[in-house]
C-alpha positions as CSV (number, residue, x, y, z in Angstrom):
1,X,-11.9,7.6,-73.6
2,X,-10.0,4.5,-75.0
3,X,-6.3,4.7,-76.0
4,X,-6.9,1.6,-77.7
5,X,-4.8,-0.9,-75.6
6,X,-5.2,-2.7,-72.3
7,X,-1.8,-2.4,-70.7
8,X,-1.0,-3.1,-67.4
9,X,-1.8,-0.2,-65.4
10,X,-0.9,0.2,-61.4
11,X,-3.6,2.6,-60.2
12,X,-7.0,0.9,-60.7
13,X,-10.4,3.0,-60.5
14,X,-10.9,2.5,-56.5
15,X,-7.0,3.3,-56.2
16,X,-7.7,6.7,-57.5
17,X,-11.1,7.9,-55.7
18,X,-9.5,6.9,-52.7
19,X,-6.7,8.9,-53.1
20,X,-9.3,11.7,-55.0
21,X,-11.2,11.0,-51.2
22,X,-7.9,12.2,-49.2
23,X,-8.3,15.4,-51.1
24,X,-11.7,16.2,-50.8
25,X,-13.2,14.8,-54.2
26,X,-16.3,12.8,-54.1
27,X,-16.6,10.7,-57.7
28,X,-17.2,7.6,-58.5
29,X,-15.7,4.4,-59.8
30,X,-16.9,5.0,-63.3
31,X,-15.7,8.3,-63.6
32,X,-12.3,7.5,-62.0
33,X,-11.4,5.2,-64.5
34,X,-12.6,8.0,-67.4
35,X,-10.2,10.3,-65.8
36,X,-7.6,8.1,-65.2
37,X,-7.7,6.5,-69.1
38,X,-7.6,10.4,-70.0
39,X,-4.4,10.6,-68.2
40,X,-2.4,7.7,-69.2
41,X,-3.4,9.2,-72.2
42,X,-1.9,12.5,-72.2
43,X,1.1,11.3,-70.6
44,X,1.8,9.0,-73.7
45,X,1.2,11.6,-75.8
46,X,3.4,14.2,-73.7
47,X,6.2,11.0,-73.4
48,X,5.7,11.1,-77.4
49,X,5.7,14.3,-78.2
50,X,9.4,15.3,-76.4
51,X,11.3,12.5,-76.2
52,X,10.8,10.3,-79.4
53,X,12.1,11.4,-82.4
């Protein structure tokens, strides 16, 4: 999924399966970053939704 812009971001794709790894999650780079550009995602749209008028 692409939002459309490339903004800096602190948690990169091997950040997250690491931290996916500590929890028991096996995936892989690829599908990291998928899941992490669906999340950015949401959380703009949630940011958007309640507390811009």
């Amino acid at each position: 999924m692409e939002t459309g812009t490339k903004e800096k971001r602190k948690i990169t794709s091997a950040d997250a399966v690491a931290i996916l790894k500590k929890s028991g999650v096996e995936i892989d780079e690829k599908k990291a970053g998928e899941v992490l550009d669906m999340m950015y995602f949401l959380a703009k749209l949630i940011v958007n939704q309640n507390f811009k008028t």
